[in-house]
mmCIF file as Biopython writes it, N, C-alpha, C and O atoms, coordinates in Angstrom:
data_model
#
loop_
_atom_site.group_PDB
_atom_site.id
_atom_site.type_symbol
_atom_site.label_atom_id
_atom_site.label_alt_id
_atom_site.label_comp_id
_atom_site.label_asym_id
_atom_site.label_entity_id
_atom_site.label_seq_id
_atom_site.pdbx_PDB_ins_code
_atom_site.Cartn_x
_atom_site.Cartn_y
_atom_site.Cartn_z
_atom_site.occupancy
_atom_site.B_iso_or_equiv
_atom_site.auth_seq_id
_atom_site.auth_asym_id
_atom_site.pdbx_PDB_model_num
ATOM 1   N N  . UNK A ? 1  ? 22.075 -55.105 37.363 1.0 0.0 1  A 1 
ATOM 2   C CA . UNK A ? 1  ? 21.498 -54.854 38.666 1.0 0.0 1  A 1 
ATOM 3   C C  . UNK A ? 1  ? 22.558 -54.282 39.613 1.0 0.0 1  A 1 
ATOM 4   O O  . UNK A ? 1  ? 22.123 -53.529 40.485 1.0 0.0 1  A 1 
ATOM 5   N N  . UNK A ? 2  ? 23.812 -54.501 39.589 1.0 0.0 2  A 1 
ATOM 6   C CA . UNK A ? 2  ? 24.696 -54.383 40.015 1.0 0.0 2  A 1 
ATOM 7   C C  . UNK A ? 2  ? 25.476 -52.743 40.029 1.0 0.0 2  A 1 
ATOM 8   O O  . UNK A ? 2  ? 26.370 -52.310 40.756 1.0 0.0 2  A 1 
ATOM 9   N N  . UNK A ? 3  ? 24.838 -52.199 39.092 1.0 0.0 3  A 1 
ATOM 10  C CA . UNK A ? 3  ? 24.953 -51.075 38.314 1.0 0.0 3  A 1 
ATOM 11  C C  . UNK A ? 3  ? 23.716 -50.014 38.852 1.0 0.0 3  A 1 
ATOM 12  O O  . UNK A ? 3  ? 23.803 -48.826 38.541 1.0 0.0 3  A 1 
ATOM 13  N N  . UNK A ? 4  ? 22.767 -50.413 39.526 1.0 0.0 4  A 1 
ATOM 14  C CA . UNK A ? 4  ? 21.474 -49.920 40.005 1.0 0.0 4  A 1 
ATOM 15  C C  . UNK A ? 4  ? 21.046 -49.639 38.726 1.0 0.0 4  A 1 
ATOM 16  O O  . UNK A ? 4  ? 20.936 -48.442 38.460 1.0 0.0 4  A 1 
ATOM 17  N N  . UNK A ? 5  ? 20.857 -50.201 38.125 1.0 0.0 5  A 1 
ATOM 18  C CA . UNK A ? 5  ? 20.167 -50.412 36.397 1.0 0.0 5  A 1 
ATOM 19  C C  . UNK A ? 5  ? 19.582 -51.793 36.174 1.0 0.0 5  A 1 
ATOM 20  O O  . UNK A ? 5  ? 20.268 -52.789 35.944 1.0 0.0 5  A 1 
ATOM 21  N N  . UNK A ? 6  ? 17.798 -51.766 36.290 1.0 0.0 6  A 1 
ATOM 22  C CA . UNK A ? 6  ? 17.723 -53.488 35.941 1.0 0.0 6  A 1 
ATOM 23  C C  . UNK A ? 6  ? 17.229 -53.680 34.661 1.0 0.0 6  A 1 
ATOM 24  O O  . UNK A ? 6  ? 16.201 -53.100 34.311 1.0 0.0 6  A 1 
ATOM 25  N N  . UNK A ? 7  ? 17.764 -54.339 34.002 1.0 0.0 7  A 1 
ATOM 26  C CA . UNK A ? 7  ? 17.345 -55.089 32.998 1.0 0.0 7  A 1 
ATOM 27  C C  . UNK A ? 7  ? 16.642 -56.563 32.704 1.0 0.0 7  A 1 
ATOM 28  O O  . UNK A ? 7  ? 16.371 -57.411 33.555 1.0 0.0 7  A 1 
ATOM 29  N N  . UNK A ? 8  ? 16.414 -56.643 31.240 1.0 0.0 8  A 1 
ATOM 30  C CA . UNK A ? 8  ? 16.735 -58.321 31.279 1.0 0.0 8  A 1 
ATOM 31  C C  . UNK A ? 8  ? 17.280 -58.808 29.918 1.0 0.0 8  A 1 
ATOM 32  O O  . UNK A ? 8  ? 17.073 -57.949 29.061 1.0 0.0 8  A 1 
ATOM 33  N N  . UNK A ? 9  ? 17.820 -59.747 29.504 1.0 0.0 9  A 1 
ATOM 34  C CA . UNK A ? 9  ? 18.694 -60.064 28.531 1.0 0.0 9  A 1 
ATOM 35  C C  . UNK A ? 9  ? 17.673 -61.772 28.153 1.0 0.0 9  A 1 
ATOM 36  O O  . UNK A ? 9  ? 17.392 -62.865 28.645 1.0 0.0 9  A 1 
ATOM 37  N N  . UNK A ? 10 ? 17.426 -60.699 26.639 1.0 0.0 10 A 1 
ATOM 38  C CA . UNK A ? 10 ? 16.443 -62.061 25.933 1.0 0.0 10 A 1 
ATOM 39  C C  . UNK A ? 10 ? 17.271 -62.528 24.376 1.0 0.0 10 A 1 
ATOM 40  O O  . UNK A ? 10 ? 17.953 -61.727 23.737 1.0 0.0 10 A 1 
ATOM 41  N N  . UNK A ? 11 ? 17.057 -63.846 23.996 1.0 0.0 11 A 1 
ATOM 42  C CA . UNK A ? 11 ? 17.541 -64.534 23.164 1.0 0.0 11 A 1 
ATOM 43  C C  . UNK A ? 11 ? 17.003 -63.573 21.563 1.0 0.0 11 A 1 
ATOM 44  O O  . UNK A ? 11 ? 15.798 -63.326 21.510 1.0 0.0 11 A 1 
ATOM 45  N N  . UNK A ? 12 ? 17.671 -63.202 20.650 1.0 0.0 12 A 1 
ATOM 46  C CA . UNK A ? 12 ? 19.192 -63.655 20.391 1.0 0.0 12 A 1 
ATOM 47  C C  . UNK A ? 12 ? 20.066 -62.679 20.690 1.0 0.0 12 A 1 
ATOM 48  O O  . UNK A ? 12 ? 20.470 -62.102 19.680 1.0 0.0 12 A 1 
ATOM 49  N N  . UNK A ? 13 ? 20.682 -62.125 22.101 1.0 0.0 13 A 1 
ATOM 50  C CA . UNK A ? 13 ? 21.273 -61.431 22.519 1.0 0.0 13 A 1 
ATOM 51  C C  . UNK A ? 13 ? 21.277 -60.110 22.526 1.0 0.0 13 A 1 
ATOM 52  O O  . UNK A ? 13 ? 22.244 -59.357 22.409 1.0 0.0 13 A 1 
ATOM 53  N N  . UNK A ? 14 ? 20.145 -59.852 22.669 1.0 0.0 14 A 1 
ATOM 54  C CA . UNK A ? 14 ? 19.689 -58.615 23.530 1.0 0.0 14 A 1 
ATOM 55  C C  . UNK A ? 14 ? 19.500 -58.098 24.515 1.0 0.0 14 A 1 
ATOM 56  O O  . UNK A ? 14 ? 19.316 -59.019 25.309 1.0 0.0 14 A 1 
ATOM 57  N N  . UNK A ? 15 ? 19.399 -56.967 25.147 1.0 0.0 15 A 1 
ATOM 58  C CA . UNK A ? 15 ? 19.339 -55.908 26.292 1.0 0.0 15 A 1 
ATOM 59  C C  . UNK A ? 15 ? 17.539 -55.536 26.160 1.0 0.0 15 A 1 
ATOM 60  O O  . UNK A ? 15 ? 17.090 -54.941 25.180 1.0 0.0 15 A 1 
ATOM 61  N N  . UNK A ? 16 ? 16.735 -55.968 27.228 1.0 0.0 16 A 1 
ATOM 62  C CA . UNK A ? 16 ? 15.858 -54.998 26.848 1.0 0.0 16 A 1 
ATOM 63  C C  . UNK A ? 16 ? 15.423 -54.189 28.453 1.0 0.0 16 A 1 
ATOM 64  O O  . UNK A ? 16 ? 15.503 -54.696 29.572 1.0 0.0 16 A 1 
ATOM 65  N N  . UNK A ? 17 ? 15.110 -53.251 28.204 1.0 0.0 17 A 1 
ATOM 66  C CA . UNK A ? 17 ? 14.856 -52.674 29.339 1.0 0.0 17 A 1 
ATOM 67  C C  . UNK A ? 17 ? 13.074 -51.659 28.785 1.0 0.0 17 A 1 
ATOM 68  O O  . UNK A ? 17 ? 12.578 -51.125 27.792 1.0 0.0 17 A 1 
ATOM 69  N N  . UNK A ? 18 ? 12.795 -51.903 30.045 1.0 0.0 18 A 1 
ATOM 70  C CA . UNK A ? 18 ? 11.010 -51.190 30.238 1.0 0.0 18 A 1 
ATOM 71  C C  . UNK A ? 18 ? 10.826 -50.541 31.142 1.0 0.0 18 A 1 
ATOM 72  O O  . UNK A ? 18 ? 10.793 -50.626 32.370 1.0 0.0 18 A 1 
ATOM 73  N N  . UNK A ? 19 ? 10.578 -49.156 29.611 1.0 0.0 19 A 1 
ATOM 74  C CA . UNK A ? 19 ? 10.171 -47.700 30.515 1.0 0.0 19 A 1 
ATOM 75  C C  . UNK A ? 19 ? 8.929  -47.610 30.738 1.0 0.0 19 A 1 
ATOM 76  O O  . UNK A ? 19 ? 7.995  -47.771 29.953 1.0 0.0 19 A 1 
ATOM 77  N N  . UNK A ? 20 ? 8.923  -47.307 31.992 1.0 0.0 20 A 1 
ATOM 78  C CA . UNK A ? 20 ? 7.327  -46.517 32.497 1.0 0.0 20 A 1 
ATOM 79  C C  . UNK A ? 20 ? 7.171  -44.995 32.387 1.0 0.0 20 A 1 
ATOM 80  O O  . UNK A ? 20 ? 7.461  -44.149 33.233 1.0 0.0 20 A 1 
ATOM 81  N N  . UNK A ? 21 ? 6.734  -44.853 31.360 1.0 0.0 21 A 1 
ATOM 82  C CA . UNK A ? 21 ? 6.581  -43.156 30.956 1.0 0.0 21 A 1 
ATOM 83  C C  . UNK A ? 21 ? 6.141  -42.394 32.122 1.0 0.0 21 A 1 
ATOM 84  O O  . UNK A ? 21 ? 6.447  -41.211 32.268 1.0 0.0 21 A 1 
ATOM 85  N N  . UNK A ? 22 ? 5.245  -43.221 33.169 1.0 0.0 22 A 1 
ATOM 86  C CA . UNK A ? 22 ? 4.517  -42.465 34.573 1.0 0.0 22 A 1 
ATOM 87  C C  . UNK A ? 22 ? 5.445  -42.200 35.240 1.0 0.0 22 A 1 
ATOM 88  O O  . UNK A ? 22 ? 5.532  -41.051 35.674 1.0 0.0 22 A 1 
ATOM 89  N N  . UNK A ? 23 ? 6.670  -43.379 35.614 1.0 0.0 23 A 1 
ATOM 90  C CA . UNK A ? 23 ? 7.137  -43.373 37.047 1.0 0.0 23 A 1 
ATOM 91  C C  . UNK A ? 23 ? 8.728  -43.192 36.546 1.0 0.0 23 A 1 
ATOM 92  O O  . UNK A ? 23 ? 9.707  -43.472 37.238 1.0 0.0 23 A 1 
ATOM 93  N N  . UNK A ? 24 ? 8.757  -42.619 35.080 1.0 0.0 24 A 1 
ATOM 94  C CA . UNK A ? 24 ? 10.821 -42.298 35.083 1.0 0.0 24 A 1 
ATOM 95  C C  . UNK A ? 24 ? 10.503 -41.143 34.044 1.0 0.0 24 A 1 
ATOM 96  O O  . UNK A ? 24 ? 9.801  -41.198 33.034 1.0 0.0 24 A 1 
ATOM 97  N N  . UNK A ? 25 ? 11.261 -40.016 34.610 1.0 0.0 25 A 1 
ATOM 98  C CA . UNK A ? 25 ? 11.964 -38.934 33.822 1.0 0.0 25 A 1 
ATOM 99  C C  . UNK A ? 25 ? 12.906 -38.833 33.042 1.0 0.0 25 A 1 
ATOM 100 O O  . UNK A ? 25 ? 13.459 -39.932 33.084 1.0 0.0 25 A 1 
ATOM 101 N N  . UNK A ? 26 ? 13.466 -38.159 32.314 1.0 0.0 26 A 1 
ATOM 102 C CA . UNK A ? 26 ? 14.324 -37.689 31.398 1.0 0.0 26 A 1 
ATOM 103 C C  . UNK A ? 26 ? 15.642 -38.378 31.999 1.0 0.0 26 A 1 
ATOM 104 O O  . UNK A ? 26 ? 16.437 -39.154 31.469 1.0 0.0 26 A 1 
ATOM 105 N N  . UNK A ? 27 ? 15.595 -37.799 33.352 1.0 0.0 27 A 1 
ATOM 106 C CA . UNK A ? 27 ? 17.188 -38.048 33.770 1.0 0.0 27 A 1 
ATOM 107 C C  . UNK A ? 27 ? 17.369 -39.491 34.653 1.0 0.0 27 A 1 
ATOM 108 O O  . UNK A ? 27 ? 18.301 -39.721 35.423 1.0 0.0 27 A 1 
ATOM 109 N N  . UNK A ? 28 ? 16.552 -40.148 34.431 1.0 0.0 28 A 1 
ATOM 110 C CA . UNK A ? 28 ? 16.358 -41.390 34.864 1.0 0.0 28 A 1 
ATOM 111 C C  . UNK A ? 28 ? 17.126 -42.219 34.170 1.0 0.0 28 A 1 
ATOM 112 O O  . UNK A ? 28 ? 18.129 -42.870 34.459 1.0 0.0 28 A 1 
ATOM 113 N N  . UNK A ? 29 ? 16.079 -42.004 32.571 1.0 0.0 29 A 1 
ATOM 114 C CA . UNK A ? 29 ? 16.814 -42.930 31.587 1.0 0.0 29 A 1 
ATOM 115 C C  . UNK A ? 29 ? 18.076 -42.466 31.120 1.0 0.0 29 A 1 
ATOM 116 O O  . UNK A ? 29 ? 18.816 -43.253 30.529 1.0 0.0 29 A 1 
ATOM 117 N N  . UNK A ? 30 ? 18.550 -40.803 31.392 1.0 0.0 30 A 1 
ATOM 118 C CA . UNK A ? 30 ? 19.930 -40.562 31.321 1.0 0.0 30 A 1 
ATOM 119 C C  . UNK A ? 30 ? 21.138 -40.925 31.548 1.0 0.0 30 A 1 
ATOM 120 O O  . UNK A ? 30 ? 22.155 -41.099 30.876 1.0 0.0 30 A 1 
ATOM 121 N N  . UNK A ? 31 ? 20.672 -41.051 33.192 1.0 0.0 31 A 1 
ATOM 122 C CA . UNK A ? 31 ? 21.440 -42.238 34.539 1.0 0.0 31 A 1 
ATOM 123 C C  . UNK A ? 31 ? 21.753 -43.945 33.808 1.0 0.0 31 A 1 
ATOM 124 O O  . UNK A ? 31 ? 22.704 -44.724 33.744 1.0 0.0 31 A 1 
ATOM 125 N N  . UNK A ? 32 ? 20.532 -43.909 33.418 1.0 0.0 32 A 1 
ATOM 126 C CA . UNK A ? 32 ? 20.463 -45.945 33.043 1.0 0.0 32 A 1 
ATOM 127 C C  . UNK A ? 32 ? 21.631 -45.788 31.994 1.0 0.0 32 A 1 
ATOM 128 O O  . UNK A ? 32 ? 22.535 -46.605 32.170 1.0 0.0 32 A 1 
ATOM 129 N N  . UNK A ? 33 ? 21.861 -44.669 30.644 1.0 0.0 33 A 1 
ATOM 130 C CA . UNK A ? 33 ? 22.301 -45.217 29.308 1.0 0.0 33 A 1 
ATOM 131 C C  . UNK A ? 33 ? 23.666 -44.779 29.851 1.0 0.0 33 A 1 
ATOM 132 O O  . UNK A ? 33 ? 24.569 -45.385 29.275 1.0 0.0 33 A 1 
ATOM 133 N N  . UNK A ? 34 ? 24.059 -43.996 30.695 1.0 0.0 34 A 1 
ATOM 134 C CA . UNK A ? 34 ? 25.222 -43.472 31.060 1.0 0.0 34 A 1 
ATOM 135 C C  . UNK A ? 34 ? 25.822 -44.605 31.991 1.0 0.0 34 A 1 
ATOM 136 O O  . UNK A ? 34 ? 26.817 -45.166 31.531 1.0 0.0 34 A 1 
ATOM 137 N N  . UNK A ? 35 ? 25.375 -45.021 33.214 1.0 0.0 35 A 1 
ATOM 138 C CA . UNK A ? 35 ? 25.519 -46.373 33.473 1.0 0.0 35 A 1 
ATOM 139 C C  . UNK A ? 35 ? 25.863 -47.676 32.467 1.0 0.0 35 A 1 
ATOM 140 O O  . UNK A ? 35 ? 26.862 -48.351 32.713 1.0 0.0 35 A 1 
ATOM 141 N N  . UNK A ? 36 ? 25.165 -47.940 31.544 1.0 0.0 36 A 1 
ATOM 142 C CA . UNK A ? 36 ? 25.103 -48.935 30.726 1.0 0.0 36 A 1 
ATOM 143 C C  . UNK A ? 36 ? 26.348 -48.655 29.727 1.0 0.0 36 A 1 
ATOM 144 O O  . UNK A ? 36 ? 26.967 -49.673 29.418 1.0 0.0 36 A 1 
ATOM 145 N N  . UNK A ? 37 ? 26.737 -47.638 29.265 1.0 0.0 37 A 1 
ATOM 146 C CA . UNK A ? 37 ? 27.810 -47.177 28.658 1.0 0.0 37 A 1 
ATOM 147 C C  . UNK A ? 37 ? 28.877 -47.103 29.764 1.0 0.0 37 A 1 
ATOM 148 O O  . UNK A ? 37 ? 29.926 -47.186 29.127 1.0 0.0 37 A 1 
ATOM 149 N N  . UNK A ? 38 ? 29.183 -46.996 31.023 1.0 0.0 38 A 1 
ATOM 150 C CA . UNK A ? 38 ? 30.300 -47.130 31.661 1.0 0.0 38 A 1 
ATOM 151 C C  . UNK A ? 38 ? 30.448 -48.738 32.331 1.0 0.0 38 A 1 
ATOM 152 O O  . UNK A ? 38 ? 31.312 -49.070 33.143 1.0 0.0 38 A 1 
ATOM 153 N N  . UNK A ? 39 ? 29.520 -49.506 31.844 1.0 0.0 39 A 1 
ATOM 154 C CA . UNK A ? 39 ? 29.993 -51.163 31.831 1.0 0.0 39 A 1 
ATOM 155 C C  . UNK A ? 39 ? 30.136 -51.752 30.740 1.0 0.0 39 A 1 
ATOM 156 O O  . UNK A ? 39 ? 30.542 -52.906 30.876 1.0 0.0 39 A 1 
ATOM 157 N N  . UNK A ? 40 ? 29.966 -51.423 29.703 1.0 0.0 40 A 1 
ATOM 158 C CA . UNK A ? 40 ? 30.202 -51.544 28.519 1.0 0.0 40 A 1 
ATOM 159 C C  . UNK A ? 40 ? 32.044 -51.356 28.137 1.0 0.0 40 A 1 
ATOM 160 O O  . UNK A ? 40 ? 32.964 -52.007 27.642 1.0 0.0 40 A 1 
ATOM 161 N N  . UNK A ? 41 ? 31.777 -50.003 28.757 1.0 0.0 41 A 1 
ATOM 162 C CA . UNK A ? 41 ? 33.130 -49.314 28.168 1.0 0.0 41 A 1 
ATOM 163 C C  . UNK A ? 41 ? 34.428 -49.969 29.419 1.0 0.0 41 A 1 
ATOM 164 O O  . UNK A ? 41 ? 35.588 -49.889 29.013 1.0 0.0 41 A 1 
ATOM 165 N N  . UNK A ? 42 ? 34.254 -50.489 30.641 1.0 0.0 42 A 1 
ATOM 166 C CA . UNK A ? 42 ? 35.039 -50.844 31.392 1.0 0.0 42 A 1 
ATOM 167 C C  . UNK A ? 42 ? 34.990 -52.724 31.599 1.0 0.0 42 A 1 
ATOM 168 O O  . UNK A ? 42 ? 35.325 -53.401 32.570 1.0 0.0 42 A 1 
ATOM 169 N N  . UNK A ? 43 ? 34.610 -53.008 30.685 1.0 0.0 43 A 1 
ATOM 170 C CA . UNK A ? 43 ? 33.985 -54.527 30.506 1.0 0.0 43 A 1 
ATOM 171 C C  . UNK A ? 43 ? 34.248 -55.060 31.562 1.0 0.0 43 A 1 
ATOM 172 O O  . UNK A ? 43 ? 35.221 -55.813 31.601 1.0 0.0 43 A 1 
ATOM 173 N N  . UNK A ? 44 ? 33.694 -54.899 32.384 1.0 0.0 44 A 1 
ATOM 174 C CA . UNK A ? 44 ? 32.796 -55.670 33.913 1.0 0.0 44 A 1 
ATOM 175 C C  . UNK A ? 44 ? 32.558 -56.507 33.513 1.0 0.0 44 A 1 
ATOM 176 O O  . UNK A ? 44 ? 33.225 -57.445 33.951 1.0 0.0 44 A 1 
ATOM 177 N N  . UNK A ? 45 ? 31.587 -56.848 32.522 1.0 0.0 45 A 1 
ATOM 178 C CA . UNK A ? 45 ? 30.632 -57.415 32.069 1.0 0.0 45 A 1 
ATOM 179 C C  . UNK A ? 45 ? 31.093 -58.694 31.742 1.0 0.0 45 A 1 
ATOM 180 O O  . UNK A ? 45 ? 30.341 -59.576 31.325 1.0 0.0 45 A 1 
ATOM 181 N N  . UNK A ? 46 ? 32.239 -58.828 31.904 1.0 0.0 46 A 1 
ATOM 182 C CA . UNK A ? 46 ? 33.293 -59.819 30.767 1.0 0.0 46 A 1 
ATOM 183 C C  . UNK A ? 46 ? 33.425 -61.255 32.570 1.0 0.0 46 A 1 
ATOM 184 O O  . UNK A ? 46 ? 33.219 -62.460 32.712 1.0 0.0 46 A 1 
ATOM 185 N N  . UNK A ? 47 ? 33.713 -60.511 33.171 1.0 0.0 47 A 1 
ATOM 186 C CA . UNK A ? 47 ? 33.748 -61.327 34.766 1.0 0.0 47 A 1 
ATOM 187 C C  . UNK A ? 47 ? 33.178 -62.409 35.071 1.0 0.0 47 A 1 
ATOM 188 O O  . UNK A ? 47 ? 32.058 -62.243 35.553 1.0 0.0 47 A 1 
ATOM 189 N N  . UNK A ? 48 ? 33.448 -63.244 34.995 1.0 0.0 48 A 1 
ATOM 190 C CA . UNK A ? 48 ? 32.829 -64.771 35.664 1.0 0.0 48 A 1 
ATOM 191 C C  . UNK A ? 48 ? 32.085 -64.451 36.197 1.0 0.0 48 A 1 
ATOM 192 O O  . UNK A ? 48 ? 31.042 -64.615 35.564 1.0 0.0 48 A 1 
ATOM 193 N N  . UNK A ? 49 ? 31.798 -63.674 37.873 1.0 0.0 49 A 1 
ATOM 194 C CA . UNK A ? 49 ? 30.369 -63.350 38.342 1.0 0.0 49 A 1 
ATOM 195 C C  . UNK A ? 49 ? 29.160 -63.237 37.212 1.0 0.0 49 A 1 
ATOM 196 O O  . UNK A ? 49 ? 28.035 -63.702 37.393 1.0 0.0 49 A 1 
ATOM 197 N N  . UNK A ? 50 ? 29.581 -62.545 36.025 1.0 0.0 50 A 1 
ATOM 198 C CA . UNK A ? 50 ? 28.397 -62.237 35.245 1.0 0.0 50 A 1 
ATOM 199 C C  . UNK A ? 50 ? 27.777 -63.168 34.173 1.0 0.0 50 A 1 
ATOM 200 O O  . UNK A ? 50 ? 26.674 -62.995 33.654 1.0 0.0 50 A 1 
ATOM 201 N N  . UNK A ? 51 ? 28.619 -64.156 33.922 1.0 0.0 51 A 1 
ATOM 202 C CA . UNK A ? 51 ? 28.345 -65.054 33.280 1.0 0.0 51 A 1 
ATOM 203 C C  . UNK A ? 51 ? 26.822 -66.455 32.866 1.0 0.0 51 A 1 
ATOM 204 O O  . UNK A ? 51 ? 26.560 -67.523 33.418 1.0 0.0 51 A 1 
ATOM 205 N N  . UNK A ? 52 ? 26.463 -66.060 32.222 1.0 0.0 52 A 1 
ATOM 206 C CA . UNK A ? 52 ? 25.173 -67.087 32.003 1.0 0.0 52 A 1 
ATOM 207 C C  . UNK A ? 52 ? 25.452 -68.157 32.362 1.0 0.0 52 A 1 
ATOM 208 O O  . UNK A ? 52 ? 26.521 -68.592 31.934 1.0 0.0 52 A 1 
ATOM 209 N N  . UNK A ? 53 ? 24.572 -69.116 33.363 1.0 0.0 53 A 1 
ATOM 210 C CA . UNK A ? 53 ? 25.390 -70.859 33.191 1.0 0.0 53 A 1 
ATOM 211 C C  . UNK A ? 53 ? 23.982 -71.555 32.697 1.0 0.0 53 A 1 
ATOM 212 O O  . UNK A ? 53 ? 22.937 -71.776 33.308 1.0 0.0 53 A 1 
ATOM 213 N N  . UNK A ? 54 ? 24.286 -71.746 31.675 1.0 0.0 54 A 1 
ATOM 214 C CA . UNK A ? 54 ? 23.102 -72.862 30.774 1.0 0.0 54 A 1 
ATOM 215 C C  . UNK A ? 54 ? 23.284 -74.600 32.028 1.0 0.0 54 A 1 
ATOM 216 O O  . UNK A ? 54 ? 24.114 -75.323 32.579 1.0 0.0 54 A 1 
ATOM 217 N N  . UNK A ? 55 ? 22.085 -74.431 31.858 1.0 0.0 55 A 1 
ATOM 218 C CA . UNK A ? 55 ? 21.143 -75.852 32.264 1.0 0.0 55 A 1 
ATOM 219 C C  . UNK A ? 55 ? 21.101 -76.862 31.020 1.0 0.0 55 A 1 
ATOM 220 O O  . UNK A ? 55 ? 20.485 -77.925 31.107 1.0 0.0 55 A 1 
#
């Protein structure tokens, strides 16, 4: 979200994200995988802020 990319992350550790064929273009989902590949590749992702906290 942080990324202006929302997702959601379902068990057993997956990414899933849902396209609306009506309301996103080509360069929409271009933006999202190019995004998603520059937090990947700069592991943000790794940060305490981002961290799951199980209940």
């Amino acid at each position: 979200l942080e990324a202006g990319v929302v997702g959601s992350f379902r068990k057993p550790d997956v990414l899933r994200f849902g396209l609306g064929p009506l309301a996103l273009g080509y360069h929409d989902i271009w933006r999202a995988v190019a995004r998603l590949r520059q937090v990947l590749e700069s592991g943000i992702w790794r940060e305490p802020r981002f961290a799951r906290v199980s209940v």
